[in-house]
C-alpha positions as CSV (number, residue, x, y, z in Angstrom):
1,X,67.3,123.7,112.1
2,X,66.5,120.8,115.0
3,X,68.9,117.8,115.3
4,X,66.8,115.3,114.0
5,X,66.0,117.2,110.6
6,X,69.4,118.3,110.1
7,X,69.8,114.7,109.6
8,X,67.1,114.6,106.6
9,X,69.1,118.3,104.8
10,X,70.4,116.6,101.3
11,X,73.6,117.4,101.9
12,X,73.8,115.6,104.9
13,X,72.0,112.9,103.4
14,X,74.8,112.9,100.8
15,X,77.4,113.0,103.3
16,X,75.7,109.7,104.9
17,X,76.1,107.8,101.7
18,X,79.7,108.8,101.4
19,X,80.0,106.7,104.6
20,X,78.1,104.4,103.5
21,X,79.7,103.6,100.8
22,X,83.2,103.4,102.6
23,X,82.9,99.6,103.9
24,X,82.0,98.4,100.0
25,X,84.8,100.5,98.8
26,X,87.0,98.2,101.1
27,X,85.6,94.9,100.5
28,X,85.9,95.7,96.7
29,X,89.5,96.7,97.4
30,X,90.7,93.5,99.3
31,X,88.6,91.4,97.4
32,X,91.2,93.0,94.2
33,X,88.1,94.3,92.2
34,X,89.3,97.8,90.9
35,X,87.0,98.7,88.2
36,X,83.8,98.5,91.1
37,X,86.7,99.9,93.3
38,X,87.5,103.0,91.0
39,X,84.0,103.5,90.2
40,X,82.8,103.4,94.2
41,X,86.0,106.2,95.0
42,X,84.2,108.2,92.6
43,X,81.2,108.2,93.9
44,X,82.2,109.2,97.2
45,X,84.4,112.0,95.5
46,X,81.4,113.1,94.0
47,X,79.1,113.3,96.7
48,X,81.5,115.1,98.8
49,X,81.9,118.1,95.8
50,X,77.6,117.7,96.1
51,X,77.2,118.0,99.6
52,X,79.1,121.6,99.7
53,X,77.2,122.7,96.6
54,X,73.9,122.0,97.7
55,X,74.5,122.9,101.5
56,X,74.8,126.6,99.5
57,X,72.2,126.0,96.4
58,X,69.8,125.4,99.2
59,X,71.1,127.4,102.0
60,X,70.9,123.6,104.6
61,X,74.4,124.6,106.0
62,X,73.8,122.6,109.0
63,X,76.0,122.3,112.6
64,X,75.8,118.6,112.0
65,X,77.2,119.3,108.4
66,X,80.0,121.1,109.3
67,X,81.5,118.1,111.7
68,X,80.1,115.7,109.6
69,X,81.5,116.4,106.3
70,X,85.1,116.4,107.8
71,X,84.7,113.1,109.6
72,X,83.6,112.0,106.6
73,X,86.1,112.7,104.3
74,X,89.5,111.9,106.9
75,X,87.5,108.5,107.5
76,X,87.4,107.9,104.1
77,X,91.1,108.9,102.9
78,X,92.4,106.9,106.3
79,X,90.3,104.0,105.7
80,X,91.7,104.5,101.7
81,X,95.6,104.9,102.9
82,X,95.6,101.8,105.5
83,X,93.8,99.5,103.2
84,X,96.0,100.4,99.9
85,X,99.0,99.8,102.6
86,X,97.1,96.6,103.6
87,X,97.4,95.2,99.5
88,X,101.1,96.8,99.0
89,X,100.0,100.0,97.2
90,X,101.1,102.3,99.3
91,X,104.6,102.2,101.6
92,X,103.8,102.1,105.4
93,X,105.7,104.5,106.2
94,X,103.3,106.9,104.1
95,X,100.5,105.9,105.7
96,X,102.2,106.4,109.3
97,X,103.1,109.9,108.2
98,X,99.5,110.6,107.4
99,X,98.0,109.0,110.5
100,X,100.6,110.7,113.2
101,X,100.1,113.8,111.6
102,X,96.0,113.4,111.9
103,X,95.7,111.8,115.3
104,X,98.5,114.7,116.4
105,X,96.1,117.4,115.0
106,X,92.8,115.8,116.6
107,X,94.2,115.2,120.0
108,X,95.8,118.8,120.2
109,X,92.2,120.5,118.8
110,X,90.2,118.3,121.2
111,X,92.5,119.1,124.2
112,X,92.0,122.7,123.3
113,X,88.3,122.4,122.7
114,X,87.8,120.6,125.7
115,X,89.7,123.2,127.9
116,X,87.9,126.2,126.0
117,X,91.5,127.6,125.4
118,X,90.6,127.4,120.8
119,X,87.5,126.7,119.2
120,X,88.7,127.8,115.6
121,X,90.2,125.1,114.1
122,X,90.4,126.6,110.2
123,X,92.8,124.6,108.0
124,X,96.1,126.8,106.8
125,X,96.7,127.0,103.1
126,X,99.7,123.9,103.6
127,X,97.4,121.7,105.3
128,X,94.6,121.8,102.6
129,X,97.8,121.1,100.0
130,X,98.4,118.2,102.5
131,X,94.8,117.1,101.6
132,X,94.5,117.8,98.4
133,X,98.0,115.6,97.6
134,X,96.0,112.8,99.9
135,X,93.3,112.9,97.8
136,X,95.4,113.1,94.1
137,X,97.4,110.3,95.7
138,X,94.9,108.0,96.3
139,X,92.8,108.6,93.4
140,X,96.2,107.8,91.3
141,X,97.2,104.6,93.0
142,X,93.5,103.4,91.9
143,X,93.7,104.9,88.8
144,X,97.0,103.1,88.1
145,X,95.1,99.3,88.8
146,X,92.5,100.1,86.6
147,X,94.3,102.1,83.6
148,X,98.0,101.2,84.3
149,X,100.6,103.2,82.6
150,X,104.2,104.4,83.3
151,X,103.3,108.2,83.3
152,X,100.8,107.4,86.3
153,X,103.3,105.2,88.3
154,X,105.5,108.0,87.9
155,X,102.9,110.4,88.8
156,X,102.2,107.9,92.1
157,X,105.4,107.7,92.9
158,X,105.6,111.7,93.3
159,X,102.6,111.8,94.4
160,X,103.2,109.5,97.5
161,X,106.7,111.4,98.0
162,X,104.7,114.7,98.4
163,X,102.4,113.5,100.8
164,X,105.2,111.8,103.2
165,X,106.7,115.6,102.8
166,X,103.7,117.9,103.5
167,X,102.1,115.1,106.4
168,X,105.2,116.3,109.2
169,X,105.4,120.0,107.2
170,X,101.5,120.9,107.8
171,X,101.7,119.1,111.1
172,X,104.6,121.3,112.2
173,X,102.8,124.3,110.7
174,X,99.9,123.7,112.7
175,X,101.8,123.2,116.3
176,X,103.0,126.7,115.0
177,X,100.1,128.4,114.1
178,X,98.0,126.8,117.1
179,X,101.2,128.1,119.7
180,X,101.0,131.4,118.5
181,X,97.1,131.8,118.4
182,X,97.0,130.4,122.4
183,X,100.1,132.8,123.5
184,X,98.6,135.8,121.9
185,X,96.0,136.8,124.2
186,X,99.1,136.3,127.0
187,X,101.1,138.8,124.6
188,X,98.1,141.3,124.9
189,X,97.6,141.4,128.5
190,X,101.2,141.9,129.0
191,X,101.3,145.5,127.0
């Protein structure tokens, strides 16, 4: 498919308005309106489950897709985590966890992408627990302004807990896994 009409492909398109959407979802947050809040975080949740489905319903799985829909979604749960640190929902030091571990993990895959040493950046079992805690994290901490309750602040509490746990585990995993695939081919040669 060309450049320009990958950009037109519906999930792209839906991938677009999950950006989109980001800025509002942060003006609605400072601004202390949760209900439009809530209702904008689900919208973006939505359109990222779309975007997958119909990439395959449709067969438009794009090359702009698959480094869009990333970008996308660690835009939008960075934007989420600094901005619900910003109103004193979540501690900073969750939110520095997150971001070391992410801008670790992008400056050691573009290194190696630059250098043509690893192109094959596939996400280990821990780090998509890492980002599916993110995501049950956030969608808590929002949940808890608009329906609070003791269950969910317990649940947010945990939930933020796991996440400061998994951000350094996954990011150690992944030094791991990423020193192991780069030393292999050296470990070939040798025998």
């Amino acid at each position: 498919m060309a450049t320009l009409k990958q950009f037109g492909a519906a999930p792209n398109l839906l991938t677009m308005l999950r950006l989109f959407t980001l800025p509002f979802l942060v003006i609605t947050i400072l601004d202390g309106r949760w209900v439009l809040a809530f209702v904008l975080l689900w919208v973006a949740g939505i359109s990222d489950g779309l975007d997958g489905l119909l990439a395959r319903m449709l067969e438009q799985r794009t090359m702009l897709g698959q480094y869009l829909d990333p970008i996308a979604d660690k835009l939008l749960l960075s934007t989420l985590f600094v901005v619900l640190t910003r109103v004193g929902l979540v501690p900073r030091y969750v939110t520095v966890l997150v971001f070391s571990r992410d801008l670790g993990i992008l400056l050691i895959s573009t290194l190696l992408f630059a250098t043509n040493t690893l192109r094959d950046f596939r996400p280990s079992l821990l780090g998509k627990a890492n980002t599916l805690v993110q995501i049950l994290g956030v969608l808590t901490v929002m949940t808890c302004k608009v329906l609070p309750s003791a269950r969910l602040m317990e649940l947010k509490t945990m939930l933020l807990w796991a996440i400061a746990v998994l951000a350094p585990v996954s990011a150690a995993e992944y030094a791991w896994i990423v020193i192991r695939r780069v030393s292999m081919p050296a470990v070939q040669e040798r025998t």
